[in-house]
C-alpha positions as CSV (number, residue, x, y, z in Angstrom):
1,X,-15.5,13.1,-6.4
2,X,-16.2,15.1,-9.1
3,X,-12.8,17.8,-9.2
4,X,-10.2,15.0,-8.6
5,X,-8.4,13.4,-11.1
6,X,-5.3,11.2,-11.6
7,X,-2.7,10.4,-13.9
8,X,-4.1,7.8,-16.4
9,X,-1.7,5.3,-14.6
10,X,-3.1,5.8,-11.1
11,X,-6.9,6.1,-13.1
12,X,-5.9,2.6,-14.5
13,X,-5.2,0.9,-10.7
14,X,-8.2,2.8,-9.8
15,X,-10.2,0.7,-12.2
16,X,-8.5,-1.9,-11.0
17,X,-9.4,-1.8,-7.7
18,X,-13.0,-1.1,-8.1
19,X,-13.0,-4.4,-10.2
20,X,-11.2,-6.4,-7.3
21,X,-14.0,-4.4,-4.6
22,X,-16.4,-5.9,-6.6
23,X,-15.1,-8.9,-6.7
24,X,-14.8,-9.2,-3.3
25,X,-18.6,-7.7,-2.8
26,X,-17.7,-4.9,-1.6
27,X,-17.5,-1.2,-3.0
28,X,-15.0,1.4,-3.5
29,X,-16.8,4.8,-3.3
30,X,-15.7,8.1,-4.3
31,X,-14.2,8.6,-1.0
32,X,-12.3,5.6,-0.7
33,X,-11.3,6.4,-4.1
34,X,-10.2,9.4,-4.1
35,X,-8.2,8.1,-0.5
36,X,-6.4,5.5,-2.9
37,X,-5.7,7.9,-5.6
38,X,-3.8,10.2,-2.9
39,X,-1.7,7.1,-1.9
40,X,-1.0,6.5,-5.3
41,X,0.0,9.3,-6.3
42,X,2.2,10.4,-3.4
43,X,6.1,10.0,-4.1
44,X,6.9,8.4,-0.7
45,X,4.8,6.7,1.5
46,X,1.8,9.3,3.2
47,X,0.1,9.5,6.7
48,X,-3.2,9.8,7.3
49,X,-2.8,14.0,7.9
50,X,-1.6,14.6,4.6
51,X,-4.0,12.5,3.3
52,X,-6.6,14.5,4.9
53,X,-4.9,17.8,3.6
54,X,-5.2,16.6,0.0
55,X,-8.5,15.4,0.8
56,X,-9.8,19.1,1.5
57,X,-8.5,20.1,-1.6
58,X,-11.9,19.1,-2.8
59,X,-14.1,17.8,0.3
60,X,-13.5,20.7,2.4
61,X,-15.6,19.4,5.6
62,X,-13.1,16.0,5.4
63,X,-11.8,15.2,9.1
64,X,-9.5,12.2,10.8
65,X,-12.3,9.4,10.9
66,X,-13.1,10.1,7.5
67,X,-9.7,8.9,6.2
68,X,-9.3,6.5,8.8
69,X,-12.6,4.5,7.9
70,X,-11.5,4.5,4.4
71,X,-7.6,3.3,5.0
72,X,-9.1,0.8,6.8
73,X,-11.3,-0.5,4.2
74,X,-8.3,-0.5,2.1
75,X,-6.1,-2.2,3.8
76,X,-8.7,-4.8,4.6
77,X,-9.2,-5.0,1.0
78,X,-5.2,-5.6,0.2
79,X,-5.3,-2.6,-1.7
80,X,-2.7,-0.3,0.2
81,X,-0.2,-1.5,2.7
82,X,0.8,0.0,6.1
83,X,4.4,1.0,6.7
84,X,4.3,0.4,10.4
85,X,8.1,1.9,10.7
86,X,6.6,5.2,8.9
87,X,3.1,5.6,10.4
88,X,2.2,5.7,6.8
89,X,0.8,4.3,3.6
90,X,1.9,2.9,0.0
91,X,-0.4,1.2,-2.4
92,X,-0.1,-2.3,-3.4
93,X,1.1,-2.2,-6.6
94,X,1.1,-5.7,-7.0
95,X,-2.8,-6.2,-6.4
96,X,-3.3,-3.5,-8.5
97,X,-1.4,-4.1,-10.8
98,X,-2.5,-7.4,-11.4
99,X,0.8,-9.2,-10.5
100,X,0.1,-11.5,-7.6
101,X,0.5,-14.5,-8.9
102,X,0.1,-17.2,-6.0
103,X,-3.7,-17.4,-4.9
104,X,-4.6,-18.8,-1.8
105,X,-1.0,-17.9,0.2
106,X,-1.0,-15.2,2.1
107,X,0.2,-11.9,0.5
108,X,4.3,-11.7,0.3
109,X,5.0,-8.1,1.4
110,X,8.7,-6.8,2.0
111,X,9.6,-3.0,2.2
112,X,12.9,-1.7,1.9
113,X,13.0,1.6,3.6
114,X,16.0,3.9,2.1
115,X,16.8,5.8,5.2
116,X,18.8,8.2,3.2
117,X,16.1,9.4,1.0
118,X,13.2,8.2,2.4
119,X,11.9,5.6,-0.7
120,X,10.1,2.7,0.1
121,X,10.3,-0.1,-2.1
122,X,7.7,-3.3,-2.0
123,X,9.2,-6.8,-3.0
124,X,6.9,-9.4,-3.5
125,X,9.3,-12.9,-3.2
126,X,7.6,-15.7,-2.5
127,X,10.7,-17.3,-1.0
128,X,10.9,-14.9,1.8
129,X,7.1,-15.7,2.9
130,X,7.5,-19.8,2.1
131,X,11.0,-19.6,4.5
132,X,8.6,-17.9,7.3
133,X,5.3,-20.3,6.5
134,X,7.7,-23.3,7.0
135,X,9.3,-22.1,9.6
136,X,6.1,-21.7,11.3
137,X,4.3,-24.2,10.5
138,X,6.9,-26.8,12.7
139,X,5.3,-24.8,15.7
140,X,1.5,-25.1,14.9
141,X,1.2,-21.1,13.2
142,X,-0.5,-20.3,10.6
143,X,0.6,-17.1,8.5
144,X,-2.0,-15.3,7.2
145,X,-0.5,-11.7,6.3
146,X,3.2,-11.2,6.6
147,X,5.1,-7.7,6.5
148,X,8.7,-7.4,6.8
149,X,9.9,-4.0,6.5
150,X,14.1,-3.7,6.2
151,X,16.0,-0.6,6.6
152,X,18.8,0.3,4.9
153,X,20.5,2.5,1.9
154,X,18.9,2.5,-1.8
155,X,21.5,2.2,-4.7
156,X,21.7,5.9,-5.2
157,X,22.3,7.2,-1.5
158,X,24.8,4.1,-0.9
159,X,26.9,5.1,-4.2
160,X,26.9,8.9,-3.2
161,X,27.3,8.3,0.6
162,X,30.9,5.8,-0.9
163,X,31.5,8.8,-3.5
């Protein structure tokens, strides 16, 4: 789209993800793009309405389905994770990023929820999602996508909620 743009970080994963898109012989259009970007760019997780708000910004005839189809096809893709807790979105940094390091194993995705402040942040441990595939796989299951969200207090709202 041509009257968005991102910070050269967020243009970077961009890139990023229309390489992996590719990859996976699919495409990420300007829509889904500009979708990503949004999610990217937001400071805290973001629903689908304010996604659609930033959307108009530039696409002024943009409406529900429209960002719905294209967080769909980027969760699908592993580009953008779902905080269920929230009802909203966060980008995988990891995949787009580069960082994932264990092919073939389902992706690793923890969220630590600050409910002080409201900031998510995504762990990737592969010990969490080995305990779980284990534990599991003694009952016939097969993880394919794991999500474990945890509440609690970030460093900064614990020390000023002791101080």
């Amino acid at each position: 789209m041509a009257g968005t743009s991102f910070a050269e970080k967020t243009e970077t994963r961009l890139d990023n993800a229309e390489r992996l898109c590719a990859a996976h012989g699919s495409r990420l259009t300007d829509l889904r793009r500009q979708v990503l970007g949004l999610v990217l760019e937001a400071a805290r997780p973001v629903g689908a309405y304010d996604l659609l708000d930033g959307l108009r910004a530039d696409k002024k005839g943009a409406a529900p389905p429209t960002v719905y189809r294209a967080l769909d096809f980027l969760l699908e893709e592993g580009l953008i994770h779902k905080i269920e807790r929230l009802s909203a979105f966060v980008g995988c940094t990891h995949a787009l990023d580069g960082s994932h390091t264990e092919a073939g194993h389902p992706h690793a995705a923890q969220f630590l929820i600050c409910t002080g402040c409201g900031q998510v942040t995504e762990l990737d441990d592969h010990g969490i999602l080995h305990a779980l595939v284990d534990a599991t796989r003694h009952i016939g299951f097969t993880v394919r996508h794991s999500t474990v969200e945890a509440e609690g207090l970030c460093a900064a709202c614990r020390d000023a909620a002791t101080a």
